[in-house]
C-alpha positions in Angstrom: 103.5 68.9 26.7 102.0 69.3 24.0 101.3 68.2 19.9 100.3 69.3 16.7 97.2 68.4 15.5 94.6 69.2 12.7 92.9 72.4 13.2 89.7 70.4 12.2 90.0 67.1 14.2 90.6 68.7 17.2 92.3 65.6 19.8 93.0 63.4 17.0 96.6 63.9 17.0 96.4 62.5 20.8 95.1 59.4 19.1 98.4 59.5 17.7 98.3 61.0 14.4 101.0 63.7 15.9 102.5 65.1 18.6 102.7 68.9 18.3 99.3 70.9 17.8 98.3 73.6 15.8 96.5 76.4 18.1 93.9 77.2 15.9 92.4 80.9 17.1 88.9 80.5 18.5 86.7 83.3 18.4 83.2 83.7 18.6 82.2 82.4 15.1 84.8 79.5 15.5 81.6 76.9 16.7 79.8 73.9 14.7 77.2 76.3 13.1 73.9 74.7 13.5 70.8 74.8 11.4 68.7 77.7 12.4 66.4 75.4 14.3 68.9 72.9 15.2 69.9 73.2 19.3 73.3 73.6 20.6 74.8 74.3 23.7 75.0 78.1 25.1 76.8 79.2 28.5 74.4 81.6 29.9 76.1 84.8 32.3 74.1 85.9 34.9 73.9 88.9 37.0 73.8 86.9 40.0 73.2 90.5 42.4 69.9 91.0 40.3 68.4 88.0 41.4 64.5 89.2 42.5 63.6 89.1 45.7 61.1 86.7 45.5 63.6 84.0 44.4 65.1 82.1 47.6 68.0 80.7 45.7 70.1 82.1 42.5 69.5 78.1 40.9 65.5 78.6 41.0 66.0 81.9 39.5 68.4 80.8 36.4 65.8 78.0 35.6 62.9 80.4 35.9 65.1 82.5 33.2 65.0 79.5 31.3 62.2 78.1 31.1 60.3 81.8 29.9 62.1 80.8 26.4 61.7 76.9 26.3 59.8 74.7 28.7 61.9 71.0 27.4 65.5 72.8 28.0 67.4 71.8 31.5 70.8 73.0 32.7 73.1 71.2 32.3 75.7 73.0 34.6 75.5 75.3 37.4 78.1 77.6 37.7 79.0 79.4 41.3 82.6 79.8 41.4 84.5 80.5 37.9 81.2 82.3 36.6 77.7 82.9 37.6 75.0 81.1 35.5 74.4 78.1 33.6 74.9 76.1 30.5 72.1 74.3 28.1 70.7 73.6 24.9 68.9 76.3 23.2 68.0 76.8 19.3 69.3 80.2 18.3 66.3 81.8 18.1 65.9 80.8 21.8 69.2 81.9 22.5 68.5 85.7 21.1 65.5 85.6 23.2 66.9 84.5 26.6 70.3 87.3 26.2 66.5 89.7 26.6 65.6 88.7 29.5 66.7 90.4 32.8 69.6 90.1 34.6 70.9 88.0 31.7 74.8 89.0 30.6 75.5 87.4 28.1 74.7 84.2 25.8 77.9 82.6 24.4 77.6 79.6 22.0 79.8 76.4 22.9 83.1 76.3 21.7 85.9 73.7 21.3 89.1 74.0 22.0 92.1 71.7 21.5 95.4 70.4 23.5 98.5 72.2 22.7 100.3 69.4 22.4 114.5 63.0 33.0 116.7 65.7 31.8 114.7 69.1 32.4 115.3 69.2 36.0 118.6 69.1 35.5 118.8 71.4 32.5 116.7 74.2 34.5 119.5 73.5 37.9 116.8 72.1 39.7 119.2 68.9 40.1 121.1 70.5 42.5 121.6 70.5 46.2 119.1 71.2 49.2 120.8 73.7 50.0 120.7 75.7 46.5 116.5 74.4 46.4 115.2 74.7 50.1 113.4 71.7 51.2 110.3 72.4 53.2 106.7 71.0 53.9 105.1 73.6 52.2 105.6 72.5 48.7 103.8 69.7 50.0 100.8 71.5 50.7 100.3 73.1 47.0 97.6 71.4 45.4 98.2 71.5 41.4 94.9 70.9 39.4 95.5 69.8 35.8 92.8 70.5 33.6 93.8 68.0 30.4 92.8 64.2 29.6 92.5 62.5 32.8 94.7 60.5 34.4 96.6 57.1 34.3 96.2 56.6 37.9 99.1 53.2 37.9 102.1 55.6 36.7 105.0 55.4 38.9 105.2 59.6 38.6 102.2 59.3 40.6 103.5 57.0 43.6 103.4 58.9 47.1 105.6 57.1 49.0 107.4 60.3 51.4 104.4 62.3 51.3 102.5 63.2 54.2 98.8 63.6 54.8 96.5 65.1 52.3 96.6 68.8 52.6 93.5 69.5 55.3 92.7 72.9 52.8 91.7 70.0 50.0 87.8 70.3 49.5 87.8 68.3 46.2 86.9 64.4 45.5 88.0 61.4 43.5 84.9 60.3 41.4 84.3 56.7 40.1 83.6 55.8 36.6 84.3 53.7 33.5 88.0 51.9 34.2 88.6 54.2 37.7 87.6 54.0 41.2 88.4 56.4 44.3 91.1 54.1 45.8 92.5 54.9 42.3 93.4 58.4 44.1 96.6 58.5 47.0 98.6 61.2 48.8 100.0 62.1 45.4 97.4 62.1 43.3 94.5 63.3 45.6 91.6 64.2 43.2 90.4 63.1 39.7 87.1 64.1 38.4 85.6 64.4 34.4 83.6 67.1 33.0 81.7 65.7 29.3 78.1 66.8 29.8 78.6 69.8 27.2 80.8 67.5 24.8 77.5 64.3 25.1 75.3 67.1 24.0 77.0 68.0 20.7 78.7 64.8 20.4 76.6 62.1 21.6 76.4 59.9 24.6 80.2 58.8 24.8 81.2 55.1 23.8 82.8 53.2 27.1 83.8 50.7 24.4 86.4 52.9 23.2 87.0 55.3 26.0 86.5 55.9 29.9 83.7 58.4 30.8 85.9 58.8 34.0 89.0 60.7 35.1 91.2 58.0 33.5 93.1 58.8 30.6 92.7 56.5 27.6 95.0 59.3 25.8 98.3 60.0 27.6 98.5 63.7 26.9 96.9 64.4 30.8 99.2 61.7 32.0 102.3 63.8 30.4 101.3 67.1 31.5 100.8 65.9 35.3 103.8 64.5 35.9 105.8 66.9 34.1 103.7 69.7 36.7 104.6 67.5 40.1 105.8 63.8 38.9 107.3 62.0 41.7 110.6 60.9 41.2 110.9 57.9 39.1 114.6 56.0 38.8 115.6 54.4 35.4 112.7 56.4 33.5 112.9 56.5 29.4 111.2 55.8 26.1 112.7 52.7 24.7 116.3 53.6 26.3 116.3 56.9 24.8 116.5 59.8 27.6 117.3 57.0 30.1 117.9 58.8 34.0 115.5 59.9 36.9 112.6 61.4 35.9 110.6 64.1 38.4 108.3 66.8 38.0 109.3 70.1 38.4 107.2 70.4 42.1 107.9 66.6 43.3 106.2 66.7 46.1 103.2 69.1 45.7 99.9 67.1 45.0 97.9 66.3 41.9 94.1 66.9 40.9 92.9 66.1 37.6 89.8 67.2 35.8 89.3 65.5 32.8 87.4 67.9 30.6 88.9 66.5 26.8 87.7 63.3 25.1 88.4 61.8 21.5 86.1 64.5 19.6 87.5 67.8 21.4 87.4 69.8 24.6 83.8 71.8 25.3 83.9 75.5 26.6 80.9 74.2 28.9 83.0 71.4 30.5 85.7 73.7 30.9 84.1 76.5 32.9 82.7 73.1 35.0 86.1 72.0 35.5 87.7 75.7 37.0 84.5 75.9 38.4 84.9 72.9 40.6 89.0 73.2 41.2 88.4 76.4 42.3 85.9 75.3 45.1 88.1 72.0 45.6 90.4 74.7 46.9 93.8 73.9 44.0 96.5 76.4 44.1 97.6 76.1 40.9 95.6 75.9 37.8 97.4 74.1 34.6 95.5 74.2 31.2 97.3 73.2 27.8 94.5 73.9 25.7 93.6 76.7 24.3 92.3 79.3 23.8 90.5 82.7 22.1 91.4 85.0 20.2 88.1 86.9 21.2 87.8 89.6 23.8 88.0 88.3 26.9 84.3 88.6 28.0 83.4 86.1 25.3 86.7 83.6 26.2 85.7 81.2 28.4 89.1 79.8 29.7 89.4 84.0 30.1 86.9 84.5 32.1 87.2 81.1 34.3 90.7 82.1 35.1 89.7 85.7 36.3 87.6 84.0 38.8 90.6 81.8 39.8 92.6 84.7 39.7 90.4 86.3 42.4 90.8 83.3 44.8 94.7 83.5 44.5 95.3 80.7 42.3 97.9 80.7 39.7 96.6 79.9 35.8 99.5 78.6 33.6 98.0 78.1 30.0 99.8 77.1 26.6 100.6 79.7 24.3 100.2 77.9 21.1 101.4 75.4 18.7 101.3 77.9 15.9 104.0 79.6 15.5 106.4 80.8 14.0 103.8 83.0 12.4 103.0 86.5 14.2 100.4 87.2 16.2 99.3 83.6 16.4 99.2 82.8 20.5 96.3 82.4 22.4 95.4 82.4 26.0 96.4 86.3 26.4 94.7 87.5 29.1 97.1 89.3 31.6 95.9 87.6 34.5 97.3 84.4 32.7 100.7 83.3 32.7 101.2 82.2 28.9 104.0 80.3 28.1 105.6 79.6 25.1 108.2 76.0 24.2 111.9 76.4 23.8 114.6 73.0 23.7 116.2 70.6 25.9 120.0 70.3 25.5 119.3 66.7 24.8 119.0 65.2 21.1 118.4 61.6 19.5 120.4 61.4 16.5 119.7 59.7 13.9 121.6 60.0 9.9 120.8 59.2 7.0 123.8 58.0 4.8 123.7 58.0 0.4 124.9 55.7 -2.1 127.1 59.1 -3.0 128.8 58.9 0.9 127.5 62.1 2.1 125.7 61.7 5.5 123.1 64.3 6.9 122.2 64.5 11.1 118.4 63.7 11.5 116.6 62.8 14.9 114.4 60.1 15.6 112.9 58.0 18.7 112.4 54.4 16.5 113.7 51.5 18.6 112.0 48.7 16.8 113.5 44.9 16.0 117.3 46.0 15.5 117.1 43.4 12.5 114.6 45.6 10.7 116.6 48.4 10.1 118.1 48.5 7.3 122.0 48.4 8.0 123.3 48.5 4.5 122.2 50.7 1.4 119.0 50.2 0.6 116.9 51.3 -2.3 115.8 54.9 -1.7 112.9 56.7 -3.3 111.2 60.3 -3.2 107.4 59.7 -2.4 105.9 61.9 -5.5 107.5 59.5 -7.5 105.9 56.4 -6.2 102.2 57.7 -6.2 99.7 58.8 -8.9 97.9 61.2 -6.3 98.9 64.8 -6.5 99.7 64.9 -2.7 101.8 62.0 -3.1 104.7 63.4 -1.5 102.9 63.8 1.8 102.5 60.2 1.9 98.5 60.1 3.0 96.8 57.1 3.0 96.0 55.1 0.1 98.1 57.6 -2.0 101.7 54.8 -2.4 102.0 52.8 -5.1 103.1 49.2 -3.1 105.1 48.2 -5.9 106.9 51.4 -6.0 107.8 51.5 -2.6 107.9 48.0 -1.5 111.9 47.2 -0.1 112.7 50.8 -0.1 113.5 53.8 2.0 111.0 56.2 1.0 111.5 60.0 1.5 108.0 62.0 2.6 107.6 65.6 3.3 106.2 67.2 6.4 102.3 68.6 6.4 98.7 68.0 6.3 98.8 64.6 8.4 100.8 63.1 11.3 104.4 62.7 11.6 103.7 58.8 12.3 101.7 58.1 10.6 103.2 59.1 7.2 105.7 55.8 8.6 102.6 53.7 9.1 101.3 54.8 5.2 105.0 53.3 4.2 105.1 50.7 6.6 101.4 49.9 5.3 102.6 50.1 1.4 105.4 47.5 2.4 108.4 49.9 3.0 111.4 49.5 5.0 112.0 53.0 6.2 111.6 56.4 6.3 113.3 59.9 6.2 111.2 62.4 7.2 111.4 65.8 5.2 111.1 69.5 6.5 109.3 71.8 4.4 109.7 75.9 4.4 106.5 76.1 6.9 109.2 73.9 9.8 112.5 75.2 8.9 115.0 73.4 10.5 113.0 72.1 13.8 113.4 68.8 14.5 111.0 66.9 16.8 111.6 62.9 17.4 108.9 60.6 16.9 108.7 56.8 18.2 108.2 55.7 14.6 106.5 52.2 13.8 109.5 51.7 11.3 113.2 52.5 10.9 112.8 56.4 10.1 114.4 60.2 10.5 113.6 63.5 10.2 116.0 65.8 8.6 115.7 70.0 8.5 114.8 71.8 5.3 118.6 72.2 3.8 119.6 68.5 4.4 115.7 67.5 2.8 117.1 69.6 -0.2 120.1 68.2 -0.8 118.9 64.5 -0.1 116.2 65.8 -2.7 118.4 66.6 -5.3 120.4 63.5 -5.1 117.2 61.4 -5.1 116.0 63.6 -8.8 119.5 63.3 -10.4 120.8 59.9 -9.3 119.1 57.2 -11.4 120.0 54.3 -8.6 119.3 56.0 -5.1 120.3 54.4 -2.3 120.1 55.1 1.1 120.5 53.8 5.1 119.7 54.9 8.6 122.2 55.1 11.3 120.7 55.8 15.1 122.7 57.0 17.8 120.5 57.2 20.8 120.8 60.3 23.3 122.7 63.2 23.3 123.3 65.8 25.6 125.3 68.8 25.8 123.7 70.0 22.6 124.7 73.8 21.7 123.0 76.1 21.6 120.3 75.7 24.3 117.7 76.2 24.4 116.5 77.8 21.6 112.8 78.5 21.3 111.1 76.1 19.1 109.6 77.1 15.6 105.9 75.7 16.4 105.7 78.2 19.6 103.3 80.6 19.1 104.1 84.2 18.6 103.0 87.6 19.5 102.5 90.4 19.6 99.2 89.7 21.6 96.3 90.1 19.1 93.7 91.2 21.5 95.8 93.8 23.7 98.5 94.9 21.9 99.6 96.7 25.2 100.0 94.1 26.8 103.3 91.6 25.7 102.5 88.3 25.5 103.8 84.9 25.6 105.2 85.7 29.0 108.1 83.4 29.4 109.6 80.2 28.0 110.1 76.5 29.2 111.2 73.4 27.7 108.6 72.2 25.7 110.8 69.8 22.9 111.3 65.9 23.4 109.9 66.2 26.7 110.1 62.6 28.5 107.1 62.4 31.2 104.9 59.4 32.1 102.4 57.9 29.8 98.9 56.1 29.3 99.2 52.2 29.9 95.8 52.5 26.8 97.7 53.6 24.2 101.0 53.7 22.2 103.4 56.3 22.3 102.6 57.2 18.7 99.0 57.0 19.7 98.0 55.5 16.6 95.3 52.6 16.8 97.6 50.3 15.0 100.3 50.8 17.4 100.7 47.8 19.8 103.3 49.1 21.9 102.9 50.4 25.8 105.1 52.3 27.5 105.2 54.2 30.8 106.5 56.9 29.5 106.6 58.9 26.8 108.6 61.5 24.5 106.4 64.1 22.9 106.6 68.4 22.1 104.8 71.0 22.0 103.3 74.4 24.4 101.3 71.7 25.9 104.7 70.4 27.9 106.2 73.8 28.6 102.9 74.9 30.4 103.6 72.2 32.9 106.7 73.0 33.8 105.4 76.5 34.9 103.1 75.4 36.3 105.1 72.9 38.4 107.8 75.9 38.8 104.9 78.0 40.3 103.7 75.5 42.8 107.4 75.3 43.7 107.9 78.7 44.7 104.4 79.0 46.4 105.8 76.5 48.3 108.6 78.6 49.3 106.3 81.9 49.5 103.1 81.2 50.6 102.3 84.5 51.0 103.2 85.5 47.3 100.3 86.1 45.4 99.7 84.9 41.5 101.4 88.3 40.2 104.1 88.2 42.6 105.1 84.3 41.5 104.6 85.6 37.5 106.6 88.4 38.2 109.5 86.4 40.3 109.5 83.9 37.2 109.7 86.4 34.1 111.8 88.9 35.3 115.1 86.1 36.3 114.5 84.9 33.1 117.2 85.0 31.4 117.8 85.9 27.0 121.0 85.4 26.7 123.9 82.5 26.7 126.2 82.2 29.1 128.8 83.1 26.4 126.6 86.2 26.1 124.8 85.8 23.0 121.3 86.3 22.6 118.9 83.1 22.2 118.2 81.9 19.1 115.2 81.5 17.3 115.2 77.8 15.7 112.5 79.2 12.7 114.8 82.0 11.7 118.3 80.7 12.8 118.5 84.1 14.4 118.1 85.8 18.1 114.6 85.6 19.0 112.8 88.4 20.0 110.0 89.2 23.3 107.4 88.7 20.7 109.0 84.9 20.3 110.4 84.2 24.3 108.3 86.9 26.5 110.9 87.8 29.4 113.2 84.9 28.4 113.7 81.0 29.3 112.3 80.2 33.1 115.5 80.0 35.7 114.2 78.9 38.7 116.8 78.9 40.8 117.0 82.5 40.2 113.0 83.1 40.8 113.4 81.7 44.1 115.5 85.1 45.3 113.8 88.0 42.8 114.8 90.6 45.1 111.6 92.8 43.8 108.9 91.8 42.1 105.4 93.6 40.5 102.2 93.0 42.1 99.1 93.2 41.1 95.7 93.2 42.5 91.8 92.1 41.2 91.5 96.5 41.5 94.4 96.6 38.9 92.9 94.2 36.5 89.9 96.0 36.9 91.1 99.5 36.2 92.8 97.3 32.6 89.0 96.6 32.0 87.8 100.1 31.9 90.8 100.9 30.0 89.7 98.7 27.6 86.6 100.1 27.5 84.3 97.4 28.5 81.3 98.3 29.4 79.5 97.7 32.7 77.8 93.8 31.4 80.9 92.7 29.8 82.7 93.6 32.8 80.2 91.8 35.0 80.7 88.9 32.8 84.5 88.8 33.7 84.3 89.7 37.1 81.2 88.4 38.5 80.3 91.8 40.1 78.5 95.2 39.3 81.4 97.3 38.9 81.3 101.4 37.3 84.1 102.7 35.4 85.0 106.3 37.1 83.8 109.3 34.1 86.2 111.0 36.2 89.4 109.1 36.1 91.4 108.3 33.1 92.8 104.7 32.5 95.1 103.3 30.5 96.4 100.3 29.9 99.9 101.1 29.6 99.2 101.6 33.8 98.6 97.9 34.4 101.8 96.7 36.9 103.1 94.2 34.4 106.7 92.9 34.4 107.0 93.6 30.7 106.4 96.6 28.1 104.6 96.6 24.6 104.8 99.4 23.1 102.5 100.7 20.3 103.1 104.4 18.6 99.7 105.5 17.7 98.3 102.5 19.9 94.5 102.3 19.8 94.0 102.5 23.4 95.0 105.8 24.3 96.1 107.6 27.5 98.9 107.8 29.0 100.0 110.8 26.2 98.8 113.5 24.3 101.3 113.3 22.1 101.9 110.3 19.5 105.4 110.0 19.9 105.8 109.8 23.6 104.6 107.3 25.6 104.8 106.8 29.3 104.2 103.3 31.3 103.7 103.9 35.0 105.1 100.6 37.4 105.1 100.0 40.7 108.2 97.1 42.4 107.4 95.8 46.0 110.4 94.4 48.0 110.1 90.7 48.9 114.0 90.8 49.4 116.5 92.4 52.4 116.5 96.1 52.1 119.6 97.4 49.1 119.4 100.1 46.5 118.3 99.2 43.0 119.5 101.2 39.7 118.1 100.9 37.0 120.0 100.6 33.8 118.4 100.6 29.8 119.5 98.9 26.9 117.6 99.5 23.0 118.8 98.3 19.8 117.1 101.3 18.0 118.1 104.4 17.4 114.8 105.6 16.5 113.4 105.5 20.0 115.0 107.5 23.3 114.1 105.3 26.6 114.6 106.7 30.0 113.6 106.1 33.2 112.8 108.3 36.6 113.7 107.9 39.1 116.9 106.2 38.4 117.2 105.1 41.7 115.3 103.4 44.3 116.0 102.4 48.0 113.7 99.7 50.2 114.2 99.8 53.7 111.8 96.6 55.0 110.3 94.2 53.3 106.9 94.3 51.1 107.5 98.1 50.6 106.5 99.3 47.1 108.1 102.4 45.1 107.2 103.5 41.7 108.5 104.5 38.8 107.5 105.7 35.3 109.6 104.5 31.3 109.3 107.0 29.2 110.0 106.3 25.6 109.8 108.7 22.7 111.0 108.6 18.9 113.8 110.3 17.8 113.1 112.3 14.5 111.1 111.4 11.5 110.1 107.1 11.6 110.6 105.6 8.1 107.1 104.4 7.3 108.8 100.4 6.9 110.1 100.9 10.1 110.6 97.4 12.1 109.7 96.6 15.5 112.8 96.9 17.7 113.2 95.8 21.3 114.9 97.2 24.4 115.0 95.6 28.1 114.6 97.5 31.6 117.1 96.7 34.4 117.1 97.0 38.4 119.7 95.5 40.2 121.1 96.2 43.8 124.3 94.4 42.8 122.6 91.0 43.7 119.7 90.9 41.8 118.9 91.4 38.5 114.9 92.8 37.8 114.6 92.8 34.0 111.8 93.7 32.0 111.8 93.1 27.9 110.4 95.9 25.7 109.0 95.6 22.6 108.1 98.5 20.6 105.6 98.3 17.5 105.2 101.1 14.9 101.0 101.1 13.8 
């Protein structure tokens, strides 16, 4: 679930200025830089094995620590679980000094992150029978924390009627505060709790007046991503009729704990390490964040270095990949103990035309279903917004920038960018229009995401805003209406992955291909915050239990509800075995056998758009093999990053040596995809340039069979083999290796383009596939 939003007003768009988010990179200089006196909040990493001796508890050491550089400053969290150490407020000079003292890590300044903001059962073939999805009371006992907006307690996706007891492994609470209570908690929803001591420091003491300093959501994004995750099932569900049917989460019967950690002004680094912190000691198997996220090595990334710690305790982290795409190497949340996922389409549309004085019609979308009188049925005066404003952004209809008398009775025409979707209606609604048409620009292509305008409006793809362009410059008397047509389904293609999904490759480790996967993440219907309306404008009146909005902030969800699904099924399966079961059934092609298209190009996408592919879960259920991974693994990736022995401790909460001796690469790390990067600036694994060898290792979790393995590559520059060719399991969890070795043909034009390839085992049953995507540097 997810939405765009300003890079700059970080949760505004959940107000309801939009809904689809930007991810704006965060990296270590991406804070509120205060004056050089001024204090701000740090998280503080301690070396919690260094403690002295004469300290009885770790606590009364880190506030010894602190007080040798200021004797005012208090912590303001205590970290045990995702991190050792501490958060407070600290002037920078106090900062630099503290980051001296011993057993001190590492001093990170707060950061903010933002939200990357029915049918999709059905559409992934979880509609189907018991006996295609087995039905057991272990999906009942996986506990899915959500780490979002809080939570709108009174939804009917949160009823528990069916489900048992709470899970006895449940360790976690459900806290009181402003609007909430813990009988606000049930069998379903089993724990809420809210983390804003790091965002009152920078922001100021929060205003109860305007929203709940408790786990209740006044915002509806946490509301959307829960019960997308494990929604119960909820008859006659829709947004004003459109996308009318049963809606369910993708784990129905798995339970729900929220941690509210984001408020109006932004999500705080601080609150965030609180909230993984505490899920992880409430004992959650399943961690959901659709925020995001650094670009920064991952020593410095706090949602990073919080999931490694989850990592360790077998939870599962599913995190957003980003809202800005379709630009290159623009995802966040890349670490490879994350599972990042990226947004691809529904099958479902909501039509909506727009018909011309000259008879020509053009296929829009839109989610208005106002006062039927109001729309304007016959032609209607029509008008380009440039030419009804004397501000130079006029055609982005801002506020304060229409002309009333220009625009009053009239369709007017706005162009996509700079502020909300809706609220470019409410600026014409406002300036006493009667509609709306919505226009792409070049930066959105031909995507199309529906919006529960406040008037009779459309949005129309870049060609159609053209040509209704040119009829609007050229006729003098333009006239216009809006025809709605409510849902459609069967839509083709689908899905297609959305132009606002962020893209790799992966900015921090190239080696390492990143998103992972794709999920539906466009026009997603889940439920909704009874505090505000769907467009999440103030000056919206409407209430509604559910809600249609898009972005990586919806499809992380539904992996995340996906992965609690098969936990259910294999408890024993650990967070690399689920990753693995779910990327490599994905699928990248049609059932007519053409490849998946990328909406921002019009063309197939590529790894570096969809991972491994679109999430089939039916298909994940039954992997046949899958690749494991281990905390050692990840470890051996850090010294092949060459981290050194601090930033290492800051990730893994240990003392841990790289072995002088032994030589690491990252191309070793047991992932279920390949990224490959000639003259790659991590070494190993080679000597020579133009050969490179990834080493993988596939564990049975299937009956015993024979696997080949077959290769596919669309470039002739680049010869991919594998050995052995063939491997044979016997009994279950037995592990065989095998080594891809790829190297180019001949002399590499100096423009050459990336090409991709794909790495197949299947025993006649199953199909293992891996993507490869090959880089020239």
């Amino acid at each position: 679930m997810g939405i765009i939003m300003f890079t700059s007003v970080m949760l505004l768009f959940l107000l309801g200025l939009c809904h689809l988010s930007t991810a704006a990179a965060v990296d270590k200089n991406d804070v509120a830089k205060p004056k050089t006196t001024a204090s701000t909040t740090y998280i503080v990493h301690m070396a919690k094995s260094e403690m002295p001796a004469s300290f009885e508890h770790h606590t009364h050491w880190y506030d010894s620590s602190l007080k040798t550089v200021s004797d005012s400053a208090e912590m303001m969290y205590i970290y045990s679980n995702a991190i050792h150490g501490f958060s407070t407020k600290l002037t920078p000079a106090q900062a630099e000094s503290l980051q001296s003292q011993p057993g001190v890590l590492s001093v990170l300044p707060e950061l903010k992150y933002e939200l990357h903001t029915t049918r999709t059962p059905e559409f992934l073939g979880l509609g189907q029978t018991t006996e295609t999805i087995p039905q057991s009371n272990s999906e009942s006992d996986v506990i899915i924390g959500v780490l979002d907006t809080g939570v709108w307690p009174e939804s009917k996706s949160f009823d528990d009627t069916g489900l048992g007891p709470v899970p006895g492994s449940w360790k976690g609470a459900c806290e009181s505060g402003t609007n909430f209570n813990s009988s606000n908690c049930n069998r379903k929803l089993i724990g809420a709790r809210y983390f804003a001591k790091g965002y009152e420091a920078t922001r100021g003491p929060i205003e109860t007046s305007k929203e709940s300093k408790s786990p209740r959501d006044d915002d509806g994004h946490g509301t959307h991503t829960a019960s997308t995750a494990a929604g119960s099932v909820v008859s006659g569900a829709s947004l004003f009729g459109y996308a009318l049917g049963t809606a369910r989460g993708m784990a129905p019967r798995a339970r729900i704990a929220a941690y509210k950690v984001c408020w109006v002004g932004g999500c705080f680094s601080s609150d965030i390490v609180a909230a993984i912190d505490q899920a992880i000691a409430d004992n959650v198997n399943v961690l959901s964040m659709s925020l995001g996220g650094g670009m920064s090595d991952y020593f410095r990334d706090s949602v990073a270095i919080g999931a490694f710690s989850a990592m360790e305790k077998g939870i599962l982290i599913s995190c957003s990949a980003g809202n800005a795409g379709p630009s290159a190497y623009s995802l966040s949340n890349s670490a490879p103990w994350i599972t990042t996922v990226g947004a691809g389409t529904l099958d479902r549309d909501f039509p909506a035309f727009v018909s011309l004085g000259n008879g020509k019609n053009f296929s829009g979308v839109s989610l208005y279903r106002g006062n039927s009188n109001a729309a304007p049925t016959a032609l209607t005066p029509f008008v380009y917004a440039a030419n009804a404003s004397n501000a130079t952004s006029g055609n982005l209809c801002m506020m304060g920038t229409l002309i009333p008398e220009q625009v009053k009775g009239k369709i007017v025409m706005c162009d996509r960018g700079v502020n909300a979707r809706v609220q470019k209606g409410a600026v014409v609604k406002a300036a006493g229009g009667v509609g709306m048409v919505l226009a792409n620009t070049a930066a959105n292509g031909e995507e199309l995401v529906a919006d529960a305008h406040l008037l009779p409006a459309t949005s129309v793809g870049l060609q159609n805003a053209d040509v209704i362009k040119s009829y609007l410059f050229k006729d003098p008397n333009p006239t216009a209406t809006i025809l709605f047509e409510g849902t459609k389904v069967g839509v083709q293609p689908s899905p297609v992955v959305a132009a606002f999904s962020s893209r790799g490759p992966n900015s921090v480790t190239p080696d390492v291909l990143k998103p992972d996967i794709v999920a539906p993440g466009v026009n997603i219907l889940a439920g909704w915050s009874g505090a505000i309306g769907p467009t999440g404008l103030a000056i919206d009146a409407r209430r509604v239990a559910f809600n249609i909005i898009s972005g990586t902030s919806m499809s992380c969800p539904h992996v995340s509800g996906l992965a609690a699904l098969l936990k259910g099924a294999h408890p024993e399966w650990s967070p690399a075995a689920i990753r693995s079961a779910l990327m490599t059934t994905a699928y990248t092609a049609y059932k007519n056998g053409q490849k998946l298209q990328d909406v921002a190009t019009g063309k197939p996408s590529t790894p570096f758009d969809h991972g491994a592919g679109h999430v089939d879960p039916i298909s994940a259920l039954n992997p046949g093999l899958v690749y494991d991974l281990t905390v050692d693994d990840y470890l051996n990736f850090l010294c092949a990053l060459n981290y050194s022995a601090t930033e290492i401790n800051s990730l893994a909460k240990r003392s841990y040596t790289c072995d002088e001796k032994k030589k690491y690469s990252v191309r070793d790390l047991n992932y279920p995809s390949f990224a490959v990067n000639f003259e790659s600036r991590y070494g190993g694994g080679t000597t020579s340039s133009n050969v490179v060898r990834y080493t993988r290792t596939l564990t049975n979790v299937g009956p015993s069979g024979t696997y080949k393995a077959s290769v596919t590559s669309e470039s002739q520059l680049v010869k991919i083999s594998v050995e052995p060719e063939t491997l044979s399991f016997s009994q279950a969890n037995e592990k065989k290796g095998y080594t891809v070795t790829l190297s180019a043909v001949g002399s590499v034009p100096a423009n050459a383009e990336n090409s991709f390839g794909r790495v197949e085992w299947s025993d006649g049953k199953h199909i293992v596939g891996s993507p490869i995507a090959i880089s020239w540097n």
